[in-house]
C-alpha distance (Angstrom), angle and dihedral (degrees) to the residues before:
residue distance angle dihedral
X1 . . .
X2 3.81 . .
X3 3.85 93.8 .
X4 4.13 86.5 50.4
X5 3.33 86.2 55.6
X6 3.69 106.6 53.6
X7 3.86 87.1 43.8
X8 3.24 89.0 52.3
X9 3.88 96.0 49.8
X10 3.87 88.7 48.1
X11 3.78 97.0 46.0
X12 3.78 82.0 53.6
X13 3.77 99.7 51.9
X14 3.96 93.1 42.3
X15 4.30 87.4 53.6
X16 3.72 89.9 40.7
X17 4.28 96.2 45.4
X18 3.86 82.4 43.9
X19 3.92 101.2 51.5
X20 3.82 90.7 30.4
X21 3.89 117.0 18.3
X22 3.03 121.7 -113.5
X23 4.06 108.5 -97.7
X24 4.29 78.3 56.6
X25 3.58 92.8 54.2
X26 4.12 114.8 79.0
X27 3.67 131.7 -160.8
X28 4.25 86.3 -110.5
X29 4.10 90.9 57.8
X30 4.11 93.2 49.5
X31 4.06 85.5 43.7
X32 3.96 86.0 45.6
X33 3.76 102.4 44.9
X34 4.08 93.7 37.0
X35 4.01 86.0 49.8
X36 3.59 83.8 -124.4
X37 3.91 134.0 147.2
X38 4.06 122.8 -147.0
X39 3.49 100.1 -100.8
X40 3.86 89.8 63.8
X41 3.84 95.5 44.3
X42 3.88 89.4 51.4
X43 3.72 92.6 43.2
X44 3.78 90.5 73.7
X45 3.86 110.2 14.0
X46 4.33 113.9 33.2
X47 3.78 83.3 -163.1
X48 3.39 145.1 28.9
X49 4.10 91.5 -124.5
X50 4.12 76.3 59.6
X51 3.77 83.7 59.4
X52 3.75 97.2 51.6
X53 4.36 91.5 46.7
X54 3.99 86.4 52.1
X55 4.58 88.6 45.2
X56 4.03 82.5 41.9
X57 3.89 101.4 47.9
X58 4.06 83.1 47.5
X59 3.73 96.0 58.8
X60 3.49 90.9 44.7
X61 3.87 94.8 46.7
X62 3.88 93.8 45.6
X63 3.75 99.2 -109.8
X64 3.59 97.0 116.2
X65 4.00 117.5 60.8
X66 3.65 107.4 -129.8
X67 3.99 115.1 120.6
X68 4.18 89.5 -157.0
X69 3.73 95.3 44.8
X70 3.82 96.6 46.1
X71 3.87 92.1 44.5
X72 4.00 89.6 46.6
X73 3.68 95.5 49.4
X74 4.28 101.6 22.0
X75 3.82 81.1 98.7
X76 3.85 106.2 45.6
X77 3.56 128.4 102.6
X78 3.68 135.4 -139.6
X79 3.83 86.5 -92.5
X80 3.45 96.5 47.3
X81 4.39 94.9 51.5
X82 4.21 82.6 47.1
X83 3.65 91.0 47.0
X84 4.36 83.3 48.2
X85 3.37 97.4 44.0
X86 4.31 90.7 51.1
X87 3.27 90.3 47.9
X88 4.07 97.5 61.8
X89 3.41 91.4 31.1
X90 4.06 88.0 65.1
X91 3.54 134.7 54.1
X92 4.47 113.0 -3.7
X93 3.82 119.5 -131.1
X94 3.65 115.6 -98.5
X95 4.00 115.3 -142.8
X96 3.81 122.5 -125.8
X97 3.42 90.9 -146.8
X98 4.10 89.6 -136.9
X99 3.68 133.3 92.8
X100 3.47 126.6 -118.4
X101 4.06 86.0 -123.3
X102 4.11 133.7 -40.3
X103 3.86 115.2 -7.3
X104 3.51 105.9 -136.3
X105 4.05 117.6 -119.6
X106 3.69 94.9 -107.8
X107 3.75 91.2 54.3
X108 3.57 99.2 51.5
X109 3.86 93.5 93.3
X110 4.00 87.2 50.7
X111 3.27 98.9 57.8
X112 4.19 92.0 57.5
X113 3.63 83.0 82.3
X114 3.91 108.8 5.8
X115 3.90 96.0 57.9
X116 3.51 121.4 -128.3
X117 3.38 92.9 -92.9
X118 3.80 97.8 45.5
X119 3.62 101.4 -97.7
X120 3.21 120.0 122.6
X121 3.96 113.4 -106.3
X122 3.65 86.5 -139.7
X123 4.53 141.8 5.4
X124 3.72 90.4 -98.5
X125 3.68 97.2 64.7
X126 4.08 127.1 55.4
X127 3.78 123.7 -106.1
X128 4.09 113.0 -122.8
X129 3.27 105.4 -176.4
X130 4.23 107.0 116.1
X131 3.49 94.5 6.5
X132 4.16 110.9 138.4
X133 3.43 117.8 -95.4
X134 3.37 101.7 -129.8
X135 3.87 91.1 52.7
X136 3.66 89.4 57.1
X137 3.23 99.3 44.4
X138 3.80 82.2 50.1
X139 3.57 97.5 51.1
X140 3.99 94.0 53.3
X141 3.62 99.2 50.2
X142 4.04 91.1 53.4
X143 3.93 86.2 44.3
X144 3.81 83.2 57.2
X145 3.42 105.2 42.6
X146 4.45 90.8 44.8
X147 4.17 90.9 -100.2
X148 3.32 93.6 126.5
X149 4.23 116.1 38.6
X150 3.40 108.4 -143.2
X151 3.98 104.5 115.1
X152 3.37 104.0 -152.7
X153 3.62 92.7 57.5
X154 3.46 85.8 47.4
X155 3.98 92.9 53.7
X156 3.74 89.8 55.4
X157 3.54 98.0 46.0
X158 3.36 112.0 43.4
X159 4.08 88.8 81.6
X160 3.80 95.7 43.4
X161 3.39 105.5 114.2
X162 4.01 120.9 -149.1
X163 3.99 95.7 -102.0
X164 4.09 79.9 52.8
X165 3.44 93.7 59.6
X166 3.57 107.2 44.0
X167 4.20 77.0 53.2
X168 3.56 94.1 57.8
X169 3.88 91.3 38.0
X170 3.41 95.7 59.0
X171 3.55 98.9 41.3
X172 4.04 93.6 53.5
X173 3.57 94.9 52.6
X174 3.97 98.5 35.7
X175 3.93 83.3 70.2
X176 4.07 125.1 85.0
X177 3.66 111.9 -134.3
X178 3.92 108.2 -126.0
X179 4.00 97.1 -105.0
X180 3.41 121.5 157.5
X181 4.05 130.1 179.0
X182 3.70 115.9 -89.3
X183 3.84 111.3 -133.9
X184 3.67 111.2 -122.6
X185 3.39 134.1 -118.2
X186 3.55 125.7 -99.9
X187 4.10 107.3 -83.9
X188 3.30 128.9 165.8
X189 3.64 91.9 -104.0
X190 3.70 90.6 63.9
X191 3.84 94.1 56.4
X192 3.47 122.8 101.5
């Protein structure tokens, strides 16, 4: 019973920071979704950057069926899924609110929420900009055929057509999310 619940707890998080990144996913919606109460989340995980090592280190290690995630992390080390986890644990991505040049038509609706440049116009919605291809194009089709449950994805999708998608695919993931390197605190490894 205790394993079953971590797994479930971790399958949730990985669905939920898949359909709605991570920064848009809160502690309540894995608790909700996993049919979970606090106590149980904090047994195993203190935070929910705990959450996203244990989702990481199972794409890397195979336990989590997901050809893009496993490829994208098969090579990372404990380091690197710390170093991961930090990162989106720290400061969010702040849209632009412009687009690196001509939206295509079947983007238009996207953007609404998306941003033109990928970034989310606000927490509650995922940012696109980077993602693979292939994921998105992914993510759309089960959208449209009820895979994934969130219903106003579904709404939107269900009259995409394929051509549609591979637009909006490629568009997503053509653009560079607006990351830049954090300066680090002071350590004693940057002391001179």
């Amino acid at each position: 019973m205790v394993e079953e619940t971590r797994q479930r707890l971790t399958e949730t998080a990985r669905r939920l920071f898949a359909e709605k990144g991570y920064e848009s996913t809160s502690v309540a919606d894995i608790l909700k979704n996993a049919g979970a109460n606090s106590g149980s989340l904090y047994h195993f995980f203190s935070t929910k950057q705990d959450l996203l090592l244990e989702v990481l280190r199972g794409y890397r290690d195979g336990d989590r069926a997901h050809l893009t995630m496993h490829s994208q992390a098969a090579t990372l080390s404990d380091q690197d899924i710390a170093d991961i986890a930090a990162y989106f644990a720290g400061k969010p991505l702040v849209p632009t609110g412009k687009a690196p040049g001509s939206v295509p038509q079947a983007v238009t609706l996207c953007v609404s929420c998306h941003g033109q440049d990928g970034v989310a116009i606000a927490p509650l919605y995922p940012s696109l900009a980077g993602q693979h291809q292939d994921y998105l194009v992914r993510a759309l089709d089960e959208y449209r055929k009820g895979g994934r449950k969130n219903p106003v994805m579904k709404g939107f999708a269900a009259s995409l057509k394929d051509q549609d998608i591979a637009v909006i695919a490629q568009y997503f993931s053509g653009l560079a999310p607006s990351l830049s390197t954090e300066s680090r605190p002071y350590t004693w490894l940057t002391a001179h």
